[in-house]
PyMOL Python script that loads the backbone (N, CA, C, O; Angstrom):
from pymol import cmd

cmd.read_pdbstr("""\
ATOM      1  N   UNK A   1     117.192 -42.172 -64.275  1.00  0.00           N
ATOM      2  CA  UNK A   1     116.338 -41.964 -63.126  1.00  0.00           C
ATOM      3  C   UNK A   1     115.746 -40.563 -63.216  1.00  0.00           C
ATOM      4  O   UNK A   1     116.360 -39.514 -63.016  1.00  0.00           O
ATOM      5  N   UNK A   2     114.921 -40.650 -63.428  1.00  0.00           N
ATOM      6  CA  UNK A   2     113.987 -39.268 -63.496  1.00  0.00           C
ATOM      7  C   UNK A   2     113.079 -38.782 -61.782  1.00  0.00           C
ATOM      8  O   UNK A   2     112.213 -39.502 -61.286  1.00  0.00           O
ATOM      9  N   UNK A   3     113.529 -37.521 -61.189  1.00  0.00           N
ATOM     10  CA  UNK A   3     112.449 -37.555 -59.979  1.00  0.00           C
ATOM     11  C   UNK A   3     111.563 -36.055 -60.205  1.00  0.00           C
ATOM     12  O   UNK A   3     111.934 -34.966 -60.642  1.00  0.00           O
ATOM     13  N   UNK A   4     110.636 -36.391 -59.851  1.00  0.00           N
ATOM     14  CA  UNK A   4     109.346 -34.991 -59.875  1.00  0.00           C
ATOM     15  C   UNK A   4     108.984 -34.622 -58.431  1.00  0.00           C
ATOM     16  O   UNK A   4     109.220 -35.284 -57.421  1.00  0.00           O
ATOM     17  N   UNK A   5     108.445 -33.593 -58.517  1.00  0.00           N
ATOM     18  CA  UNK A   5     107.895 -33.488 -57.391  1.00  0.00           C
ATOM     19  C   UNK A   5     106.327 -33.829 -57.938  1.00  0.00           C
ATOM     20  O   UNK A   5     106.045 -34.189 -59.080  1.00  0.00           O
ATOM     21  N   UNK A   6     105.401 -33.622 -56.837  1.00  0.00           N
ATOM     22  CA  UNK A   6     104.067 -33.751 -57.257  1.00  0.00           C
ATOM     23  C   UNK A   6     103.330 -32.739 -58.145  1.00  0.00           C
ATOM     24  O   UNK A   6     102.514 -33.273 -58.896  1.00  0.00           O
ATOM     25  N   UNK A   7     103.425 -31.397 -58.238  1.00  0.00           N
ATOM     26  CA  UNK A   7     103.040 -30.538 -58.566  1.00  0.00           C
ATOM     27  C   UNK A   7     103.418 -30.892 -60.130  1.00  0.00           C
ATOM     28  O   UNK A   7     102.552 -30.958 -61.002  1.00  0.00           O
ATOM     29  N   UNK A   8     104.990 -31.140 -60.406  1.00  0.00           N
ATOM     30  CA  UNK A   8     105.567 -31.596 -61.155  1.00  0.00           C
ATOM     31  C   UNK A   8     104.697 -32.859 -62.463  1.00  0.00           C
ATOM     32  O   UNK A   8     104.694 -32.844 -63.694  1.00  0.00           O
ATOM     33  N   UNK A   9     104.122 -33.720 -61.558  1.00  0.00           N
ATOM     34  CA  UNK A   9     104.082 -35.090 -61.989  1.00  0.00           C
ATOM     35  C   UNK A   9     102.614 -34.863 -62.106  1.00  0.00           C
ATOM     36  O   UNK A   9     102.370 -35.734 -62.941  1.00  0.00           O
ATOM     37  N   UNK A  10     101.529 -34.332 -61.867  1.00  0.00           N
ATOM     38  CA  UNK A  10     100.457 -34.280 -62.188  1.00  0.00           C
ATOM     39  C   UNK A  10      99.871 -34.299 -63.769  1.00  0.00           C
ATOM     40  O   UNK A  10      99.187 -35.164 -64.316  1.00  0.00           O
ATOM     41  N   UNK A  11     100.400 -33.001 -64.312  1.00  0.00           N
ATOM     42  CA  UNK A  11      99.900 -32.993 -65.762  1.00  0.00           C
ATOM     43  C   UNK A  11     100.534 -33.900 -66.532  1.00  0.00           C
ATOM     44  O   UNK A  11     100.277 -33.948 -67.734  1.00  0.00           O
ATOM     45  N   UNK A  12     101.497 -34.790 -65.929  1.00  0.00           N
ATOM     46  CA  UNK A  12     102.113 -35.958 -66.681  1.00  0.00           C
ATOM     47  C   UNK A  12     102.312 -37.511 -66.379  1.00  0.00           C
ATOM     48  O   UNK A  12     103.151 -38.347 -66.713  1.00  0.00           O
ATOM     49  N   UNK A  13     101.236 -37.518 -65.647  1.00  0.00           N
ATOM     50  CA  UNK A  13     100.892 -38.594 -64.866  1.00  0.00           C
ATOM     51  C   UNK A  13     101.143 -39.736 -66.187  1.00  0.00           C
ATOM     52  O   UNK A  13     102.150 -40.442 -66.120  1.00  0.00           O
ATOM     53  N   UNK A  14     100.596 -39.826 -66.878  1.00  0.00           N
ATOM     54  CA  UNK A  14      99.999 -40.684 -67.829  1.00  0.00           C
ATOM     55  C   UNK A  14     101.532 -41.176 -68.605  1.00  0.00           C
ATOM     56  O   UNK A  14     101.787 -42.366 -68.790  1.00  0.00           O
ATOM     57  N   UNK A  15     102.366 -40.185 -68.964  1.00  0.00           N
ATOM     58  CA  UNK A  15     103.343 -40.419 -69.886  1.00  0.00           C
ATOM     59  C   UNK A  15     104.376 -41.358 -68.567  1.00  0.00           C
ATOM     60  O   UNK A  15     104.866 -42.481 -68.688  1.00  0.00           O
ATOM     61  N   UNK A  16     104.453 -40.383 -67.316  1.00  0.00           N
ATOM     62  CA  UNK A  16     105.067 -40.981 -66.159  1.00  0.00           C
ATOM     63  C   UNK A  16     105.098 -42.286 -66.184  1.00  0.00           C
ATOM     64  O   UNK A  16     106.202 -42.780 -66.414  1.00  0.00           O
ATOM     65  N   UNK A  17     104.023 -43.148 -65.979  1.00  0.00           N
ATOM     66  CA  UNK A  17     103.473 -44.777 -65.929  1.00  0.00           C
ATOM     67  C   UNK A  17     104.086 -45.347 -67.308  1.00  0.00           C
ATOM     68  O   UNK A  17     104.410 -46.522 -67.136  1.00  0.00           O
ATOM     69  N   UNK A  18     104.310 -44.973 -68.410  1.00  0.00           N
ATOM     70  CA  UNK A  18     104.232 -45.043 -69.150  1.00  0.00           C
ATOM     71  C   UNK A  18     106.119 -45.509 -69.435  1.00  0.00           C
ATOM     72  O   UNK A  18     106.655 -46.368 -70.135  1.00  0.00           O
ATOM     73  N   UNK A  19     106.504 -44.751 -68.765  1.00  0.00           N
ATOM     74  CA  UNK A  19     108.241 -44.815 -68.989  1.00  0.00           C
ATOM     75  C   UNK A  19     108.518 -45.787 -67.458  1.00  0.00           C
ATOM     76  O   UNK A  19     109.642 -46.281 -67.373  1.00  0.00           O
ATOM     77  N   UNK A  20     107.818 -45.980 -66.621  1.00  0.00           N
ATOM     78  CA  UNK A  20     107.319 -46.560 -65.467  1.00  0.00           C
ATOM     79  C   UNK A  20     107.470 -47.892 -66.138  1.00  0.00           C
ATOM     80  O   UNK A  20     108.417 -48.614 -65.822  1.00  0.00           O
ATOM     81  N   UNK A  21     106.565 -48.281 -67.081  1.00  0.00           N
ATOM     82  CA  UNK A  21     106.088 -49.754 -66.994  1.00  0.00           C
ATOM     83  C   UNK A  21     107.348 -50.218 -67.987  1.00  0.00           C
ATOM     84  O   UNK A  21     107.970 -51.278 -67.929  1.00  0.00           O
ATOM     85  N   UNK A  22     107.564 -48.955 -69.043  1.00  0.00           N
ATOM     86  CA  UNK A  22     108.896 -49.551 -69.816  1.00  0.00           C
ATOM     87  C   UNK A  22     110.473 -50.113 -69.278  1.00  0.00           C
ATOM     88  O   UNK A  22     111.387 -50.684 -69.874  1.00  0.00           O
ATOM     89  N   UNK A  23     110.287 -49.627 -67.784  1.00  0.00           N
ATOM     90  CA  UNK A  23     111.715 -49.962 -67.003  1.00  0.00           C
ATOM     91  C   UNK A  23     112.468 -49.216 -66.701  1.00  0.00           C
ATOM     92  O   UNK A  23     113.651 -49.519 -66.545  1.00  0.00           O
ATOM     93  N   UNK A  24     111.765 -47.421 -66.444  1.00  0.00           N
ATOM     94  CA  UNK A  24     112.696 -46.660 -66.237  1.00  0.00           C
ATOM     95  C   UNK A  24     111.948 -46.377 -64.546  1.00  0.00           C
ATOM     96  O   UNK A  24     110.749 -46.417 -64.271  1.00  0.00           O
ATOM     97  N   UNK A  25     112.921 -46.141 -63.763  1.00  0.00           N
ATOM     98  CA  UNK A  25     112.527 -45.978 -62.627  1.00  0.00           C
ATOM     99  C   UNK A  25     112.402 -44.567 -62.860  1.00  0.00           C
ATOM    100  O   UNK A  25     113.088 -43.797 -63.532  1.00  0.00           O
ATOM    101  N   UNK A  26     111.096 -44.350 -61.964  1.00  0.00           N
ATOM    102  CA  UNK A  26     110.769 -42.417 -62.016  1.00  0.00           C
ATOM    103  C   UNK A  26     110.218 -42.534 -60.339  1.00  0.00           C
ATOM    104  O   UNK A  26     109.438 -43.254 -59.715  1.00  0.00           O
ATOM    105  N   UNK A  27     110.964 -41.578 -60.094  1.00  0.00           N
ATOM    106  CA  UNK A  27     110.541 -41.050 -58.516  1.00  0.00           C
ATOM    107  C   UNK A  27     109.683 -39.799 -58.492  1.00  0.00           C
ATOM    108  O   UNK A  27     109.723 -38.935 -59.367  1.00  0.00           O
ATOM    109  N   UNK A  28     108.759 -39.765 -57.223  1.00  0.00           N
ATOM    110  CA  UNK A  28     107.992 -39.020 -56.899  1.00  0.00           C
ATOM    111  C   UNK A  28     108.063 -38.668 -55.622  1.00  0.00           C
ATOM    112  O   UNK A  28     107.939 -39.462 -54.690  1.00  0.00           O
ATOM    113  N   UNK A  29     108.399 -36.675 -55.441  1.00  0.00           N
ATOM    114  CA  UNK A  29     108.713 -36.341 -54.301  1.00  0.00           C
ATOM    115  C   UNK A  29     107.046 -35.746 -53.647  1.00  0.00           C
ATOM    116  O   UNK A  29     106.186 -35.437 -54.472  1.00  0.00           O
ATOM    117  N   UNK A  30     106.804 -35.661 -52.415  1.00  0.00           N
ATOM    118  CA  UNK A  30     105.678 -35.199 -51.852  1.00  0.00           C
ATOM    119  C   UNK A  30     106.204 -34.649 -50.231  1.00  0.00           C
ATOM    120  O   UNK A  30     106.191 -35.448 -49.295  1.00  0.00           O
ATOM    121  N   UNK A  31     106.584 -33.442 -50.073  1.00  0.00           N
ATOM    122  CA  UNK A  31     107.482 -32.513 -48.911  1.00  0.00           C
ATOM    123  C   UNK A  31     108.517 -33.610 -48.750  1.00  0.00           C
ATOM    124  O   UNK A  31     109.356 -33.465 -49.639  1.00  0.00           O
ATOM    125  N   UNK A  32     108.868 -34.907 -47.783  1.00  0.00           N
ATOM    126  CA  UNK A  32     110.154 -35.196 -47.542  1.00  0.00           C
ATOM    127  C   UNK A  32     109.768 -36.510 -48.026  1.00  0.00           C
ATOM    128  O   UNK A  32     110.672 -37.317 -48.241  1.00  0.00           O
ATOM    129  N   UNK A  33     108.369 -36.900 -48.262  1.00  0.00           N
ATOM    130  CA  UNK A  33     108.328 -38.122 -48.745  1.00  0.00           C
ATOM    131  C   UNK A  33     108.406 -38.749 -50.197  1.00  0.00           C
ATOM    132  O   UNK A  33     107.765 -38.129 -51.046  1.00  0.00           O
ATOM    133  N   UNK A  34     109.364 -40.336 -50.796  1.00  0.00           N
ATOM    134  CA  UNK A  34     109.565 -40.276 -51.814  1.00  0.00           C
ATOM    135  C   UNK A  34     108.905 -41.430 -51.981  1.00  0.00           C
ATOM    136  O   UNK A  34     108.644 -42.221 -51.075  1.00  0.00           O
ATOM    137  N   UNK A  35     108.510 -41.599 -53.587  1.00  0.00           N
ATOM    138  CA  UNK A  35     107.628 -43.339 -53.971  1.00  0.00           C
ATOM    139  C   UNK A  35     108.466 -43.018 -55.303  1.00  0.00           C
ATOM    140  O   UNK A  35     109.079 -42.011 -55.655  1.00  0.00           O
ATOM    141  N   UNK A  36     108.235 -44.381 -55.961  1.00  0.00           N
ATOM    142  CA  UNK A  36     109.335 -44.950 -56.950  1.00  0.00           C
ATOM    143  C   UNK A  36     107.435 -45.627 -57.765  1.00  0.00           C
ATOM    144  O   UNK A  36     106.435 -46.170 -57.296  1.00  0.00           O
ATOM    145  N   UNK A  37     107.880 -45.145 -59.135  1.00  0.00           N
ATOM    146  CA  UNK A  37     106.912 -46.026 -60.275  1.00  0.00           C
ATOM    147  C   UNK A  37     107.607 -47.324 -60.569  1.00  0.00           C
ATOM    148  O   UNK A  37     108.836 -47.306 -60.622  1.00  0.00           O
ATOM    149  N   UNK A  38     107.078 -48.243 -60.729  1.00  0.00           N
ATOM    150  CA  UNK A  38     107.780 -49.231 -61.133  1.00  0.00           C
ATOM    151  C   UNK A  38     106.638 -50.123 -61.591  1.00  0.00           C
ATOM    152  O   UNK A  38     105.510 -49.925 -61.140  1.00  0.00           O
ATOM    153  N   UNK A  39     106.872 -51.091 -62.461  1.00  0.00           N
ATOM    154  CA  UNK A  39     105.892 -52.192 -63.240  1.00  0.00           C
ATOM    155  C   UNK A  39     105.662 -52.825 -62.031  1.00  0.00           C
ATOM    156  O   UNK A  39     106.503 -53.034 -61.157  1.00  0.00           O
ATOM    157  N   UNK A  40     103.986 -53.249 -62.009  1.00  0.00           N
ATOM    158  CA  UNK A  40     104.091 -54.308 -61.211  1.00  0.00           C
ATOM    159  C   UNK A  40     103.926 -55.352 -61.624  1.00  0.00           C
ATOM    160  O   UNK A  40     103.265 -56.084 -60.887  1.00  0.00           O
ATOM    161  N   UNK A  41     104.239 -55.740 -62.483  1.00  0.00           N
ATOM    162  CA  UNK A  41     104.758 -57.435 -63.181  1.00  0.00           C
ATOM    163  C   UNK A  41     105.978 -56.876 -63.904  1.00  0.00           C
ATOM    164  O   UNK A  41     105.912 -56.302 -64.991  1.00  0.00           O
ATOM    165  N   UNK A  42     107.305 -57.129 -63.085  1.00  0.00           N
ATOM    166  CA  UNK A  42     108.437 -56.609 -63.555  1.00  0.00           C
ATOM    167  C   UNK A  42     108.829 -57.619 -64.569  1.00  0.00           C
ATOM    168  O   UNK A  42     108.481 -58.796 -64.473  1.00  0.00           O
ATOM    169  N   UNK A  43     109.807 -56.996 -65.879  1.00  0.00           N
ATOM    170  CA  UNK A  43     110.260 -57.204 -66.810  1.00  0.00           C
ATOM    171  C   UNK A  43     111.245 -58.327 -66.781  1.00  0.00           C
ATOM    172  O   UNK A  43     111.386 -59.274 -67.554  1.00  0.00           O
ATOM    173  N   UNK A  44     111.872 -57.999 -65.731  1.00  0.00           N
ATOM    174  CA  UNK A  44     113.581 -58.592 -65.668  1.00  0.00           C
ATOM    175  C   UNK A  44     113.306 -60.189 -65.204  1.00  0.00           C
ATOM    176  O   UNK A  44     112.230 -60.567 -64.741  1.00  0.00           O
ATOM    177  N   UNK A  45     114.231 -60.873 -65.370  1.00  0.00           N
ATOM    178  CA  UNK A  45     114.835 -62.160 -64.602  1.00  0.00           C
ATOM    179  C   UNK A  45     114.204 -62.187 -63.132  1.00  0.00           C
ATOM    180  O   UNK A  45     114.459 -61.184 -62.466  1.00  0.00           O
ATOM    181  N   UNK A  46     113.333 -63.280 -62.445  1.00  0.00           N
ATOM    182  CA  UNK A  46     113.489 -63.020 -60.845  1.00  0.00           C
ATOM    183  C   UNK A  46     114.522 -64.165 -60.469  1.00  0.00           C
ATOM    184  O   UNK A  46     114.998 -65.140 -61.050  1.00  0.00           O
ATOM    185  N   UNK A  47     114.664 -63.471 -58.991  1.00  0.00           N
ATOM    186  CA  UNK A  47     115.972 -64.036 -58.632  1.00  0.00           C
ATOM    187  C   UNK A  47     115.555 -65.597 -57.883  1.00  0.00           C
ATOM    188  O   UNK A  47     114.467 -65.546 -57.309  1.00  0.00           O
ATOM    189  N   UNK A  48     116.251 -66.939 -57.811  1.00  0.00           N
ATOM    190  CA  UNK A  48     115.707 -67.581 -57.905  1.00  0.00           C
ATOM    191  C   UNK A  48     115.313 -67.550 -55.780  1.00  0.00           C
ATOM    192  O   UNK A  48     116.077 -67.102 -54.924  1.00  0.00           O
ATOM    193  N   UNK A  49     113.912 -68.190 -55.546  1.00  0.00           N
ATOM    194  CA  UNK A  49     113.983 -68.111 -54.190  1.00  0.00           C
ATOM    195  C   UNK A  49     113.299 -66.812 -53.547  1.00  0.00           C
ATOM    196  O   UNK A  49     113.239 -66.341 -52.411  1.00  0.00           O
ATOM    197  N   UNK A  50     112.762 -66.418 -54.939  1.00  0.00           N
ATOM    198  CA  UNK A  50     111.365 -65.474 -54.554  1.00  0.00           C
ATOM    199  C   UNK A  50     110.570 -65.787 -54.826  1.00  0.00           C
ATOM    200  O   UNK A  50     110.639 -66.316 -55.935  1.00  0.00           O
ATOM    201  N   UNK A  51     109.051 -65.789 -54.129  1.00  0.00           N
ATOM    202  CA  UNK A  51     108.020 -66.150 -54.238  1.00  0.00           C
ATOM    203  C   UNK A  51     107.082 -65.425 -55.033  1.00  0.00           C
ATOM    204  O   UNK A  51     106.176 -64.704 -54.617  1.00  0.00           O
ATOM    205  N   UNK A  52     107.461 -65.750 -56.518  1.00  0.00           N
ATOM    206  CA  UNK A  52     107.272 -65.359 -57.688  1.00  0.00           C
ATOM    207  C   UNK A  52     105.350 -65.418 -58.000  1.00  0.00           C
ATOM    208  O   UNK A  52     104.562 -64.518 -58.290  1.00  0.00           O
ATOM    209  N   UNK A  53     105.207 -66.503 -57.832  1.00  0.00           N
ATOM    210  CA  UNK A  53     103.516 -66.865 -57.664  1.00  0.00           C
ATOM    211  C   UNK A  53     102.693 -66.486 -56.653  1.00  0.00           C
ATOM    212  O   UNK A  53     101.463 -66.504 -56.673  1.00  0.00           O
ATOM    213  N   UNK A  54     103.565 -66.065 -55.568  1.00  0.00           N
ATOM    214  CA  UNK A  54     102.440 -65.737 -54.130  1.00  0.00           C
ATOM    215  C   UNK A  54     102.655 -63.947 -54.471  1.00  0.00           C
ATOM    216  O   UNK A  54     101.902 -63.094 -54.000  1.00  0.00           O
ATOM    217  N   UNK A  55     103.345 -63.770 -55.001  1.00  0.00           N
ATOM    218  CA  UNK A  55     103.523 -62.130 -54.763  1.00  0.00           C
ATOM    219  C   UNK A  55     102.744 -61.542 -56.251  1.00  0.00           C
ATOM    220  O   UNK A  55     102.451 -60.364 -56.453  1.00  0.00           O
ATOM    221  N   UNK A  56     102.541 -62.527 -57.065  1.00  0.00           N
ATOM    222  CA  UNK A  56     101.337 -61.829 -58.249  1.00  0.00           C
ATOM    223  C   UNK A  56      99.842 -62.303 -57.514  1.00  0.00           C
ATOM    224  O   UNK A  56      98.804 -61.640 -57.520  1.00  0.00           O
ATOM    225  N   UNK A  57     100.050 -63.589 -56.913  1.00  0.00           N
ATOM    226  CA  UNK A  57      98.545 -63.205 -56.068  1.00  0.00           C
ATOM    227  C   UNK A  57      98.131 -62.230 -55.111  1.00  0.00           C
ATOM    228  O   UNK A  57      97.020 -61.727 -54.942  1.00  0.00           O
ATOM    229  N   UNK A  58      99.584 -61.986 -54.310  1.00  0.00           N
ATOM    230  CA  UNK A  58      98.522 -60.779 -53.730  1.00  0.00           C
ATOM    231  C   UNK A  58      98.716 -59.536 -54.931  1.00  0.00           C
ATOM    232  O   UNK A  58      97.744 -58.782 -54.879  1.00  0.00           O
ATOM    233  N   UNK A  59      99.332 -59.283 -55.589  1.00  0.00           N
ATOM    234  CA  UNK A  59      98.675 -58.334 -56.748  1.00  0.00           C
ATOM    235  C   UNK A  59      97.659 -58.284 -57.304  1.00  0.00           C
ATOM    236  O   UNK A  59      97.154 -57.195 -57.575  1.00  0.00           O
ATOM    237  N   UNK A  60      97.192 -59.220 -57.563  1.00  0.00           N
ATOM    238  CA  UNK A  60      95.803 -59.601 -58.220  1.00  0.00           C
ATOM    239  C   UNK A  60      94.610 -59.367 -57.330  1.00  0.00           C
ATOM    240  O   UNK A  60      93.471 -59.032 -57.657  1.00  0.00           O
ATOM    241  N   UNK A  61      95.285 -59.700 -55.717  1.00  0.00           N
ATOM    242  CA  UNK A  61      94.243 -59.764 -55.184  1.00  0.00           C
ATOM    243  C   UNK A  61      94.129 -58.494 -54.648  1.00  0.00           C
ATOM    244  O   UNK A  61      93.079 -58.156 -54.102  1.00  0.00           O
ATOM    245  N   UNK A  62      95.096 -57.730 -54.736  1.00  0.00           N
ATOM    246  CA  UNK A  62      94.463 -56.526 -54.312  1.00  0.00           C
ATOM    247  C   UNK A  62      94.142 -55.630 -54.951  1.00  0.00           C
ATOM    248  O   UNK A  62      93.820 -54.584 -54.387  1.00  0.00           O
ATOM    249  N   UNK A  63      94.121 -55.763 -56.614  1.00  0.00           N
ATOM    250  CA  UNK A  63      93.697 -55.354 -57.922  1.00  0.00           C
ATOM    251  C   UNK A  63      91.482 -55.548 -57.438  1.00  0.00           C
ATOM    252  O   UNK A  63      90.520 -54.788 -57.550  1.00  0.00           O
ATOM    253  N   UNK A  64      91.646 -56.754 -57.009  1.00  0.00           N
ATOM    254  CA  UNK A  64      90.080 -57.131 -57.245  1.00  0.00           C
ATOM    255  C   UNK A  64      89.370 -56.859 -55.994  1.00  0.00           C
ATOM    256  O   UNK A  64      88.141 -56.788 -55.979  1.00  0.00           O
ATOM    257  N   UNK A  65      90.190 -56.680 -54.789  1.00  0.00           N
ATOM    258  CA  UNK A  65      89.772 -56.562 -53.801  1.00  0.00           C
ATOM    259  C   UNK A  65      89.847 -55.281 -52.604  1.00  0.00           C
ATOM    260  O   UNK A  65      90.404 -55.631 -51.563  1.00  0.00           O
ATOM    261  N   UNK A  66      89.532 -54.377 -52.628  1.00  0.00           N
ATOM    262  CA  UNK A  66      89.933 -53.560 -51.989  1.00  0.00           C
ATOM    263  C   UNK A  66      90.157 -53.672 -50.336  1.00  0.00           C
ATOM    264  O   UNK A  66      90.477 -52.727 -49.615  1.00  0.00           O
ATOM    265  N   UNK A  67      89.944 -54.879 -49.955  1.00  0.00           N
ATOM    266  CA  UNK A  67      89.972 -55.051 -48.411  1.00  0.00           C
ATOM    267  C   UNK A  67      91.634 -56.211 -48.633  1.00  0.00           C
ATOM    268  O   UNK A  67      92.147 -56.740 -47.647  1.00  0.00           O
ATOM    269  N   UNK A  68      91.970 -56.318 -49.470  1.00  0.00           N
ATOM    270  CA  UNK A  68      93.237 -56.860 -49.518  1.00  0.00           C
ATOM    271  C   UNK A  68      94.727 -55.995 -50.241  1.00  0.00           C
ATOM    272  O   UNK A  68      95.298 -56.408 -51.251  1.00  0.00           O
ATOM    273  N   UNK A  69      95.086 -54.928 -49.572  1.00  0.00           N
ATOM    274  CA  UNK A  69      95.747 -53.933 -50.440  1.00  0.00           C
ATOM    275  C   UNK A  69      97.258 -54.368 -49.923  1.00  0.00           C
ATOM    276  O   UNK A  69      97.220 -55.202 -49.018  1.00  0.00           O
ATOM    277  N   UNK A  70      98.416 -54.005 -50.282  1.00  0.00           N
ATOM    278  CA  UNK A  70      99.687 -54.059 -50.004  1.00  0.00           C
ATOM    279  C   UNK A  70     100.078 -53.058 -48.856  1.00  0.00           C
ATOM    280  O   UNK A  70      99.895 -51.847 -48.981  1.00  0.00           O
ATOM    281  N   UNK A  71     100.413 -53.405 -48.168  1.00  0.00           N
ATOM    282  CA  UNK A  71     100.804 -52.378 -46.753  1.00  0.00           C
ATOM    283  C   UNK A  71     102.439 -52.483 -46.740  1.00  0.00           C
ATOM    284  O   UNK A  71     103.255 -53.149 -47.378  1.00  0.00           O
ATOM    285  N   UNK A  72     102.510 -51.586 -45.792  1.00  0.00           N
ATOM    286  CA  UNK A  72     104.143 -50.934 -45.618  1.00  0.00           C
ATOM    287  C   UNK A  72     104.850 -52.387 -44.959  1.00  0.00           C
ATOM    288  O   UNK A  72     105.978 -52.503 -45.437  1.00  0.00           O
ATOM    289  N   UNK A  73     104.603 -53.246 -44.240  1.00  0.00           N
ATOM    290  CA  UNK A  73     105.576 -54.729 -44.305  1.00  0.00           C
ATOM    291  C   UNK A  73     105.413 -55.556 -45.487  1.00  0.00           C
ATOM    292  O   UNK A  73     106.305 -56.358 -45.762  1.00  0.00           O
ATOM    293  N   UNK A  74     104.580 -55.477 -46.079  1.00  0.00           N
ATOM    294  CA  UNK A  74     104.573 -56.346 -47.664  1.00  0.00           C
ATOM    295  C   UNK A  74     105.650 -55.750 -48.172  1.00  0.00           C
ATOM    296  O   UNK A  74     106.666 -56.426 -48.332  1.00  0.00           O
ATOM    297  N   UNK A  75     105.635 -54.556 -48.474  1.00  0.00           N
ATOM    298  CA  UNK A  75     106.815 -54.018 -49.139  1.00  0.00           C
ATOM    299  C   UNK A  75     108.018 -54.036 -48.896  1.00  0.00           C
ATOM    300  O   UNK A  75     108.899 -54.152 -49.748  1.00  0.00           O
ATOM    301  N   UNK A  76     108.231 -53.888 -47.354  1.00  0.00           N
ATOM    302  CA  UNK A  76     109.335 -54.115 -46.739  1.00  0.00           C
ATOM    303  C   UNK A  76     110.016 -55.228 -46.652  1.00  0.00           C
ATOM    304  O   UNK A  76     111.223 -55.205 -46.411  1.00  0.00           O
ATOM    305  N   UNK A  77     109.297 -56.423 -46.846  1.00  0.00           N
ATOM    306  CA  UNK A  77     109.496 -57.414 -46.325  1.00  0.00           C
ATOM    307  C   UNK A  77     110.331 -58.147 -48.211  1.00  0.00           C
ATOM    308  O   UNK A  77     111.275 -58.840 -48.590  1.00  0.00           O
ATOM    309  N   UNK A  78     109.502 -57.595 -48.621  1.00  0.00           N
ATOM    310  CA  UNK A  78     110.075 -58.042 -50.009  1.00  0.00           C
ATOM    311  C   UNK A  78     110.997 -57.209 -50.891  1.00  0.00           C
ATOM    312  O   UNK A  78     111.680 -57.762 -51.753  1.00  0.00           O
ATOM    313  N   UNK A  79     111.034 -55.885 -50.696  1.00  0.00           N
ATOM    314  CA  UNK A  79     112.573 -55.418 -50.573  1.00  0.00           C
ATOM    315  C   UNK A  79     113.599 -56.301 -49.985  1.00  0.00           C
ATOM    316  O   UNK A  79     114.562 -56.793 -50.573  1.00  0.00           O
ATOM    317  N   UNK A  80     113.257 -56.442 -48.713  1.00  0.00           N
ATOM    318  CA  UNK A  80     114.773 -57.429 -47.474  1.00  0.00           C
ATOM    319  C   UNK A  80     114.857 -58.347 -48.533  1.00  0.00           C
ATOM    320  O   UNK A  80     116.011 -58.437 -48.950  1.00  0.00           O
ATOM    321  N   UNK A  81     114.151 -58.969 -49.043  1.00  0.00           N
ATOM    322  CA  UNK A  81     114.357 -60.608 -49.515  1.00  0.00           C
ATOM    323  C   UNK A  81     114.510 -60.261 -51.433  1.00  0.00           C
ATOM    324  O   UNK A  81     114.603 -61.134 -52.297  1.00  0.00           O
ATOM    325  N   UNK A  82     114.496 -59.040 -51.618  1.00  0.00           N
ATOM    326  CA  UNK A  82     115.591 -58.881 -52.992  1.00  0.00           C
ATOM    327  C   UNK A  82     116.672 -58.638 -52.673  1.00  0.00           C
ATOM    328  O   UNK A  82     117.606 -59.328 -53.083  1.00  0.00           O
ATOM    329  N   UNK A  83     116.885 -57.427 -51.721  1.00  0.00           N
ATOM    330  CA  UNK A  83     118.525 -57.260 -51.507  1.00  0.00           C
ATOM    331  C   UNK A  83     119.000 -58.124 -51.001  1.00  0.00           C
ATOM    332  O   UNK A  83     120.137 -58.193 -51.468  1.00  0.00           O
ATOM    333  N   UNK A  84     118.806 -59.154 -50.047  1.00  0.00           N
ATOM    334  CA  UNK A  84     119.102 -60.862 -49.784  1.00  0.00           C
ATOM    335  C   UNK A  84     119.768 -61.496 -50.900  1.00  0.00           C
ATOM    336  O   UNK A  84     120.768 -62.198 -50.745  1.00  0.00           O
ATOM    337  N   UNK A  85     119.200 -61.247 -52.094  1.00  0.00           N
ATOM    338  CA  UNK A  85     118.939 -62.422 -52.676  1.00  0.00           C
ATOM    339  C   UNK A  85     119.795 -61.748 -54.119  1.00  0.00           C
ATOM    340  O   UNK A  85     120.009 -62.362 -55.164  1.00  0.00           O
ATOM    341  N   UNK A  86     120.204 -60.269 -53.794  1.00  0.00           N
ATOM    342  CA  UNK A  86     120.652 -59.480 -55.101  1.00  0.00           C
ATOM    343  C   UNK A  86     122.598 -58.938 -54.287  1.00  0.00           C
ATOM    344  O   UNK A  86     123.495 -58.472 -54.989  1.00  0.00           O
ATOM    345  N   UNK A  87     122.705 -59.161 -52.979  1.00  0.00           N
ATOM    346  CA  UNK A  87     123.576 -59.185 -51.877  1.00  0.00           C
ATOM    347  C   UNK A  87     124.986 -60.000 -52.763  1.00  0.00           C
ATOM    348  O   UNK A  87     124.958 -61.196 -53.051  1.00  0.00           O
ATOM    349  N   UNK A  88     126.129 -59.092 -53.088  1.00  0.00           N
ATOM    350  CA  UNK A  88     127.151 -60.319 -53.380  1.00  0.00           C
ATOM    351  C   UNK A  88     127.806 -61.357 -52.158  1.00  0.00           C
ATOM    352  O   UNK A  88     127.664 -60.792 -51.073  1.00  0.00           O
ATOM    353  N   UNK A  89     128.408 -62.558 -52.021  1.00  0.00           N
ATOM    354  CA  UNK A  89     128.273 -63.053 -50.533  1.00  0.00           C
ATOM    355  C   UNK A  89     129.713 -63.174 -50.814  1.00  0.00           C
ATOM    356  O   UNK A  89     130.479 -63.591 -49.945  1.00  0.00           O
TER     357      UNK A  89
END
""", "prot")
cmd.dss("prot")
cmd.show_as("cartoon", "prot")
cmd.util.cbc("prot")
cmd.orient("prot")
């Protein structure tokens, strides 16, 4: 796990994404706020009972569309339903 701050992560933006898309999680600090790089067509196994096809469409669609972007309950909402679904019972 690698974390930067921004100042940090600027002149290395490029290599950042780069260890990003290979599967290393890299964090990015900005004063108290943090974001995580991560592939967005992840590598690994999905777990079964995620909506594997609706969640690359809205990727796509908000790749092509700028009036269709991912907001803070998209994200949220599909975090809840990995740790759900990644949860030992």
């Amino acid at each position: 796990m690698a974390t930067y701050i921004i100042s940090e992560a600027k002149p290395k933006l490029g290599a950042l994404v780069k260890k990003a898309a290979a599967g290393k999680v890299v964090y990015l600090l900005n004063g108290k706020d943090m974001v995580a790089l991560v592939p967005a067509h992840p590598t690994h196994d999905h777990t079964a009972g995620v909506d594997v096809p609706g969640i690359n469409r809205r990727l796509e669609a908000s790749e092509l569309t700028p009036a269709a972007p991912w907001n803070a309950d998209d994200s949220a909402r599909l975090a809840r339903q990995l740790l759900r679904r990644k949860s030992p019972r």
